[in-house]
C-alpha positions, 0 to 999 in steps of 0.5 A: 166568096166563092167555090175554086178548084186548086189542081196541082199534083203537089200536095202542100202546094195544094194545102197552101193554096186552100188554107190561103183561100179558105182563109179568105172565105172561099170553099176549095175543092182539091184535084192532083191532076187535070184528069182527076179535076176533070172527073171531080167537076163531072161526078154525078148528076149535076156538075160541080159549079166552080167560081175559079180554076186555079191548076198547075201546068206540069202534072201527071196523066191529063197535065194543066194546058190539056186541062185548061182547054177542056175547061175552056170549052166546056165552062168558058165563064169559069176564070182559069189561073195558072200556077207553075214551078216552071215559068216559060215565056211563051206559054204564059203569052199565049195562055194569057191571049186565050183568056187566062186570068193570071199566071202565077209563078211557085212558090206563090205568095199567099196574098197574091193568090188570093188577090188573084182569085178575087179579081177573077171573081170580079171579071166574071161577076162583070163579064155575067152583066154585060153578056 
């Protein structure tokens, strides 16, 4: 299907999230935080292509909403997804109005993440025809 960065700084939180979506026949690569994730993608040569985001909002070092604006502006086709222990209103609002594919609440089940990640695989495939 495609390659997605789960960043989260809970390691079965991660665990849960590859094996779910390896499952469905992606390749994950895994980040602890946005600043680690951050220098994963930018390691090398040729940065990492990815399909999808997923990244946790509260997290040590760069945290999730530092991350998510740096990978808006630095791959703004990239489909970003959040998944958070920590559920707020306003956040989600307003992350969802800055482009935001979904906003996932922990503990997220298994089918809906996957469900998630393939509509964002879809809205960038349908994004890429029309641009």
């Amino acid at each position: 299907m495609g390659r997605v960065m789960v960043v989260d700084d809970e390691a079965d939180v991660r665990k849960v999230a590859r094996m779910s979506l390896e499952k469905a026949g992606n390749q994950v690569i895994e980040a602890e935080n946005g600043e680690q994730a951050i220098q994963q993608i930018k390691e090398g040569d040729n940065p990492i292509m990815l399909d999808v985001i997923v990244t946790d909002i509260n997290m040590p070092k760069v945290n999730g909403l530092e991350a998510i604006h740096f990978f808006q502006k630095e791959w703004p086709h990239v489909p970003i997804i959040v998944m958070t222990g920590y559920p707020n209103l306003d956040n989600a609002t307003e992350l969802m109005k800055q482009g935001l594919v979904d906003y996932l609440t922990k503990p997220v089940d298994k089918e809906k993440l996957v469900a998630s990640v393939e509509k964002a695989m879809n809205q960038r495939e349908l994004s890429s025809f029309t641009n």
